[in-house]
C-alpha positions as CSV (number, residue, x, y, z in Angstrom):
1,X,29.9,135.5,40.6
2,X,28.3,131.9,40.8
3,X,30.0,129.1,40.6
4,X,29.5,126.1,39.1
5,X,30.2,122.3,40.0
6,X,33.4,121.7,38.1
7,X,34.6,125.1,39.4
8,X,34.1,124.0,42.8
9,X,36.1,120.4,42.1
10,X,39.1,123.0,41.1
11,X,39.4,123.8,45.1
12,X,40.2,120.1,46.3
13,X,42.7,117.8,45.4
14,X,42.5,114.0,46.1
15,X,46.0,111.4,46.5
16,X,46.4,108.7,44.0
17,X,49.1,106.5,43.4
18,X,51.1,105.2,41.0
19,X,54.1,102.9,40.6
20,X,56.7,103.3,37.8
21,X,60.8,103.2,37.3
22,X,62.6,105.7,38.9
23,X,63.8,107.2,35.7
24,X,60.3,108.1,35.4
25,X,60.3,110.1,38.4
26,X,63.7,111.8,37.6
27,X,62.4,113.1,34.1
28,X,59.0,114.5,35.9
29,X,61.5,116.4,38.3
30,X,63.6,117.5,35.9
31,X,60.9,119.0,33.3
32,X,58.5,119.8,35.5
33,X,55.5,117.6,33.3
34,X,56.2,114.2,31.2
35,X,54.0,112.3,29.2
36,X,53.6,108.9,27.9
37,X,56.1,108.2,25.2
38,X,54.1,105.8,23.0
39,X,57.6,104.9,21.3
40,X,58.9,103.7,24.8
41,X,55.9,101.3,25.4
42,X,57.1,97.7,24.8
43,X,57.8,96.4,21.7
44,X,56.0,99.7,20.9
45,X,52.7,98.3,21.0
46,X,49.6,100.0,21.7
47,X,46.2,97.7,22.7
48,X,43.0,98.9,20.9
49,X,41.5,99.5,24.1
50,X,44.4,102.2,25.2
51,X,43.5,103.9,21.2
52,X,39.8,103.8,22.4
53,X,40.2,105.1,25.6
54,X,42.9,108.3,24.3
55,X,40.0,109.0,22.2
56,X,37.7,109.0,24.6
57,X,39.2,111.2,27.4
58,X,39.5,113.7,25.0
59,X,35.4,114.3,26.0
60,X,36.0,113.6,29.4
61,X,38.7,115.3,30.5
62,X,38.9,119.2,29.9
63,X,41.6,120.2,28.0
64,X,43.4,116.6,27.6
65,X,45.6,116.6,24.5
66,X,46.7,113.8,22.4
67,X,48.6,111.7,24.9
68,X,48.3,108.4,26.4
69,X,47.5,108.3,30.2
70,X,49.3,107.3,32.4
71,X,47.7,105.1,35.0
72,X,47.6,105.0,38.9
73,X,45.4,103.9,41.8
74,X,42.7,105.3,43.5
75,X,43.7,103.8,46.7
76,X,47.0,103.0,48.5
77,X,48.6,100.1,46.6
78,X,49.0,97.0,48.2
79,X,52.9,96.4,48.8
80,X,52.7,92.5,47.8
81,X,51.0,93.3,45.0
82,X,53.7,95.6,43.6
83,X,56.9,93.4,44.7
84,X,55.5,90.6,43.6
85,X,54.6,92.3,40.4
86,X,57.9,94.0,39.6
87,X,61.7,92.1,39.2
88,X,63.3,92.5,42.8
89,X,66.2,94.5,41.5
90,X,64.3,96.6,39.5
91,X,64.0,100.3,40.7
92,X,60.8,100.8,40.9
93,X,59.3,104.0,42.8
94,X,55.7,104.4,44.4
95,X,54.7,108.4,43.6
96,X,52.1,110.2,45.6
97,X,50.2,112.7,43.5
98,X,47.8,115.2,44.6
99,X,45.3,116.1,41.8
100,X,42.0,118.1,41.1
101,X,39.7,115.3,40.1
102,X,39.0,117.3,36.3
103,X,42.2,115.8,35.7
104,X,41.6,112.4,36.6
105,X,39.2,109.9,34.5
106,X,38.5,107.2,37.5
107,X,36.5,103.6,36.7
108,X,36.4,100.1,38.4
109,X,39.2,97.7,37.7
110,X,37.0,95.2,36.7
111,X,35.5,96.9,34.6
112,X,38.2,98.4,32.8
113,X,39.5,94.6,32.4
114,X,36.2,93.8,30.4
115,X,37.3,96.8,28.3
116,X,41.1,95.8,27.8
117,X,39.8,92.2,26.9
118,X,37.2,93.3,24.0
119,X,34.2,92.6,25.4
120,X,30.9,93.6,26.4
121,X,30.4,96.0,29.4
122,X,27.1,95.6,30.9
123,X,25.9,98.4,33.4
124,X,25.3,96.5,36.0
125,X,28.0,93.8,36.4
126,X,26.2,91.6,38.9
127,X,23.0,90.9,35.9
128,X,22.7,87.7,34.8
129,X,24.3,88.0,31.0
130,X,21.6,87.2,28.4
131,X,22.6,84.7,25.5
132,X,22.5,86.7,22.9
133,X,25.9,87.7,20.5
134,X,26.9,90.9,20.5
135,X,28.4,92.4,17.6
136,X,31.2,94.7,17.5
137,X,29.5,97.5,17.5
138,X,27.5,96.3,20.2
139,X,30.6,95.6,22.2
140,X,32.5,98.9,21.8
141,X,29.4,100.7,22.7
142,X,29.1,99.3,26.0
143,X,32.2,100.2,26.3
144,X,31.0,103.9,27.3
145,X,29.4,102.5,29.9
146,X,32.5,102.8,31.5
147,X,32.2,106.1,32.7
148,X,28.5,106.4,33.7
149,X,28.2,107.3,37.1
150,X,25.4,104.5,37.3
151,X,27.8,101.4,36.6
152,X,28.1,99.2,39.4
153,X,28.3,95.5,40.4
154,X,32.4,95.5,39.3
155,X,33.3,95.9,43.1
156,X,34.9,98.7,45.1
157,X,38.7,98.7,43.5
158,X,39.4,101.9,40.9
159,X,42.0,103.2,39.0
160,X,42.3,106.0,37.3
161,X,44.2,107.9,34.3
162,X,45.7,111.1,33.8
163,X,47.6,113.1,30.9
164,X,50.1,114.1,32.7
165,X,52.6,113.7,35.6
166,X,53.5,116.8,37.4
167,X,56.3,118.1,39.7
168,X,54.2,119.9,41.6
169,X,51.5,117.1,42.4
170,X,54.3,114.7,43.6
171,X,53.7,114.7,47.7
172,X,55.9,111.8,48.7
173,X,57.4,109.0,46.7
174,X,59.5,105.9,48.1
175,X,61.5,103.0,46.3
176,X,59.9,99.7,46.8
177,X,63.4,98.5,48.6
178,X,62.3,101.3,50.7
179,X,58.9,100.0,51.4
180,X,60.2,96.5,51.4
181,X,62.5,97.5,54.4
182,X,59.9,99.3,56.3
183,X,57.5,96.6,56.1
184,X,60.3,93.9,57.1
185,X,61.1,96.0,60.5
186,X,57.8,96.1,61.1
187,X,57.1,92.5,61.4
188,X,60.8,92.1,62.5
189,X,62.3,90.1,59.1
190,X,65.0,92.7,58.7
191,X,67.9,91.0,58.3
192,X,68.0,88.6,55.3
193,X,65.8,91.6,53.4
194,X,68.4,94.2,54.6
195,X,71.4,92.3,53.4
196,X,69.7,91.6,49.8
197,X,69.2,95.0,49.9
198,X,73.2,95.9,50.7
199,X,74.3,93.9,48.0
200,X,72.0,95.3,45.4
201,X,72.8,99.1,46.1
202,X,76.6,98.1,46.2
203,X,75.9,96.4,42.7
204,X,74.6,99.3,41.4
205,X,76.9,101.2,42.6
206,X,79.7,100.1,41.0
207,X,77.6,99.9,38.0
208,X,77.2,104.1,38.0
209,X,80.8,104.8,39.0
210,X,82.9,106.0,35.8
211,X,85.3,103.1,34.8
């Protein structure tokens, strides 16, 4: 039996990451699989880029349904990035995954930006733009260029999308206090961090208890 190049993919797995509240992560163990909820989005709004790109992974993904992706990184997330990002009591959890790549639709970040913004995506993003106007159609068909294997000049940063979040592709996952506090031993700032850190979990603690 021969086997082809998307058969071989299905024997390796690569890590990606992705940061989201830990209610998130206690639905995907507790199901086993959860999608995007597009009711839960805020203010249940959908960009026309996210429409666009549903449609598109529909081509590009084998078997992906009618969802919209969920999205992670293709490389280990910077921890100041995501604290600075998030609120600091929020509880927000970094997941490992382990996927086949057919499940994963991976592009530049700067390129994708182009695409979230509405406008054009040149091939290579390093050539000098010409002066003419695109029109729409113009625009949204450059747009494709988004998953040729030939786009370049957006720079080395990736994310990625996938249908679904899995039980059984979740290797590791850590709170961002978590990280916070292993990063603050580390460089030996444990104390203030440690004692924010005591009084939020004894906030929330008396939050959960039954009155």
């Amino acid at each position: 039996m021969s086997v082809g190049p998307r058969d071989v993919e299905s024997y390796w797995t690569m890590e990606v990451w992705t940061v989201q509240p830990a209610e998130v992560l206690a639905a995907v163990e507790h199901s086993g699989c959860l999608y995007v909820e597009s009711s839960r989005l805020p203010a249940s709004y959908v960009p026309p880029a996210y429409r666009w790109l549903r449609q598109r992974l529909r081509h590009r993904i084998p078997g992906y349904g009618a969802h919209y992706p969920w999205w992670v990184y293709c490389a280990k997330p910077s921890l100041r990035k995501c604290r600075f990002s998030r609120p600091l009591d929020a509880e927000e959890v970094l997941i490992t995954l382990d996927v086949s790549p057919t499940e994963l639709a991976s592009f530049p970040v700067r390129a994708w930006n182009l695409v979230y913004c509405g406008k054009y995506l040149p091939l290579d993003g390093k050539a000098r733009r010409s002066g003419d106007r695109k029109t729409r159609q113009d625009v949204q068909s450059s747009w494709e260029n988004l998953f040729n294997p030939r786009l370049t000049g957006y720079g080395l940063a990736r994310e990625g999308v996938l249908e679904a979040l899995r039980a059984n592709q979740i290797v590791a996952s850590a709170t961002l206090w978590d990280r916070r506090l292993a990063l603050a031993e580390r460089r030996g700032r444990r104390g203030p961090l440690a004692a924010r850190w005591v009084e939020t979990e004894a906030q929330r603690g008396e939050a959960r208890a039954p009155s």
